[in-house]
C-alpha positions, 0 to 999 in steps of 0.5 A: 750976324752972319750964320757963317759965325756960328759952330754948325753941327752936321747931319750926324750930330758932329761939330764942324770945327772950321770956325772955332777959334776964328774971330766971330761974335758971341752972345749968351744967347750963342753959346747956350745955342752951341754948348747945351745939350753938351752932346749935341744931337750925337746920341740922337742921330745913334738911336736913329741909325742903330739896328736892333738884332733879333733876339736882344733888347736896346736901352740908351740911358740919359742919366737920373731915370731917363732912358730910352728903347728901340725896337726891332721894328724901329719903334723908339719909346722914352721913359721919364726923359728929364731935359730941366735943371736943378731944382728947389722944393718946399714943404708946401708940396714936396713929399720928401718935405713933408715926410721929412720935416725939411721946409725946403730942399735943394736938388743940385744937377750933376749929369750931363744932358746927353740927348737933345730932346727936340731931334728925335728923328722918330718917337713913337711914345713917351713913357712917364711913371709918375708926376714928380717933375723930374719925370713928368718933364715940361721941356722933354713934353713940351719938345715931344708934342711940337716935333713928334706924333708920339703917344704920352703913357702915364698913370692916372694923376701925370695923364690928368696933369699933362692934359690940363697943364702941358697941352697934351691932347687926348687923341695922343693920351694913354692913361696907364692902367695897372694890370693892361698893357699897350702894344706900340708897334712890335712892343709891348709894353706891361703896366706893372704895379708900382710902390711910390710912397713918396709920389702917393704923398706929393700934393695929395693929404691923406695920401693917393692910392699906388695905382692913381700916381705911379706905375712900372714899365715892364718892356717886353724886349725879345731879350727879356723883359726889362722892367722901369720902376721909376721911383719905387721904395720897396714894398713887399708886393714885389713878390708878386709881380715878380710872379705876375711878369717875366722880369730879366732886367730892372732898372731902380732909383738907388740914392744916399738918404740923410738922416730923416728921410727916404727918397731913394731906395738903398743898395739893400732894397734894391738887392730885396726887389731884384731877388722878390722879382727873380730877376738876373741883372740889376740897373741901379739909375738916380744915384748919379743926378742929384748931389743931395743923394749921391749914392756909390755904385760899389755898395750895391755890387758888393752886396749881390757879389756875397749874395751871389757866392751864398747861392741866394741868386748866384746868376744875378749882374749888376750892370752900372751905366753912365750917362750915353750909355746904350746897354743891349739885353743879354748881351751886356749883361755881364759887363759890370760898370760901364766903360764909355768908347775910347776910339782905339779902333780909329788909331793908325800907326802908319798916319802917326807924325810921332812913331809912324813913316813918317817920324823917321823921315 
């Protein structure tokens, strides 16, 4: 098979149209090779090229709780980057199984892979908040240890289980300590504590401490800190770090949960933690990837919208982000929903065959 006969993209992550349509060979192996990630390498080739301005922070979001930063300086730094497929659990590991009863439980996946994990141009580090395998991603691993140099974050039990199942060696190994910090190039990053239940509960009996399975993110962005808390339930404790940090923005795992079950935190939780963390715009994640535990977006807007009018924290957004979404911290933080780029600034009516010169010809 010639390599004229399958679809090149080129150094911007762009699909060369000249072969499609003409008669060529396809095989599985083919068309998986040319549709999947379905954007290509087109947010790779953006993150790489985008400068960040002075006094603002850069976040993409990838979908589930994947995102990723740049900093002024060029640093990229991913979180819980999730590059796998639907999945299946059961009851003899699954802490969702095992706290609801469900001897299996089906994850169907619903966004799109928007970022292809092995053409980062640059990686400086790779963040994970917990173990759950949605976060603690073997391909988005596996991708980061072949094509970069980048650092592997994570609190004690991930960095234990890359170690001795994914290869991750420990020269290239941070362990995420609650309480310390780590600077990677100019940003820093705080290791916040972290509230996940249900991590605490996957594979352990009795249940691991907080600070062994989970931890938050806190980046230190020159817009303000943007806090990743993973997969966290509420807990009270969030008063204190709210004290403890300097939290402009959250992101949080907000889902619907049948009957029977907490995995997702609800619209009202997250309303709980943002006010306990004094903190100006919320970024809901998660609600859009698994099909089980859809959650409606609305919800959580209406409720900081009559919170915002009984002046409880009349200052505070609800930014809702689509998957390839780059949000800049404080600049967007009044945009609500976001809307993905039309192109209106490429239309020339002058080209046009239909209103143009043209048509009157």
């Amino acid at each position: 098979m010639s390599d004229d006969s399958i679809v090149k993209y080129d150094e911007k992550g762009v699909m060369d149209g000249g072969t499609v349509g003409l008669p060529r060979e396809m095989s599985r192996d083919i068309w998986l090779k040319e549709v999947f990630p379905e954007w290509g390498s087109y947010l790779n080739y953006e993150i790489d090229q985008f400068d960040v301005q002075p006094g603002t922070g850069a976040m993409w979001y990838f979908g589930a709780m994947s995102c990723a930063f740049k900093s002024q300086a060029g640093a990229v730094i991913s979180i819980d980057l999730y590059s796998g497929p639907s999945l299946f659990t059961d009851y003899s590991y699954c802490g969702v199984c095992r706290t609801s009863g469900a001897e299996k439980l089906w994850w169907m996946r619903t966004h799109p892979m928007v970022i292809d994990p092995w053409k980062f141009k640059r990686l400086d580090a790779a963040c994970i908040t917990h173990h759950h395998q949605d976060h603690m991603d073997f391909y988005s691993i596996s991708a980061a240890l072949q094509t970069t140099n980048c650092k592997f974050i994570a609190p004690p039990e991930a960095a234990r289980r890359m170690k001795a199942n994914m290869g991750v060696p420990d020269d290239r190994l941070i362990v995420a300590e609650v309480g310390k910090s780590v600077q990677i190039e100019d940003m820093k990053i705080d290791f916040a504590p972290n509230y996940d239940i249900i991590a605490s509960k996957t594979g352990f009996d009795p249940p691991a401490p907080y600070e062994e399975v989970a931890v938050s993110y806190i980046f230190n962005t020159e817009g303000g800190g943007i806090a990743m808390l993973g997969d966290s339930l509420y807990h009270n404790g969030y008063r204190m770090v709210g004290e403890n940090y300097d939290v402009s923005a959250v992101s949080m795992a907000m889902g619907n949960n049948a009957p029977g079950y907490t995995d997702k935190m609800s619209p009202w939780d997250l309303w709980r933690v943002a006010e306990a963390l004094n903190t100006d715009v919320i970024l809901p994640m998660h609600h859009d990837n698994w099909a089980n535990c859809y959650e409606e977006p609305s919800y959580l807007e209406d409720i900081v919208a009559k919170k915002n009018k009984e002046a409880r924290h009349p200052s505070m957004d609800v930014v809702t982000l689509l998957p390839g979404a780059r949000y800049i911290h404080p600049d967007d933080k009044g945009i609500g929903r976001y809307n993905y780029p039309d192109n209106r600034e490429l239309m020339n009516w002058k080209k046009s065959i239909e209103y143009g010169p043209e048509a009157k010809k």
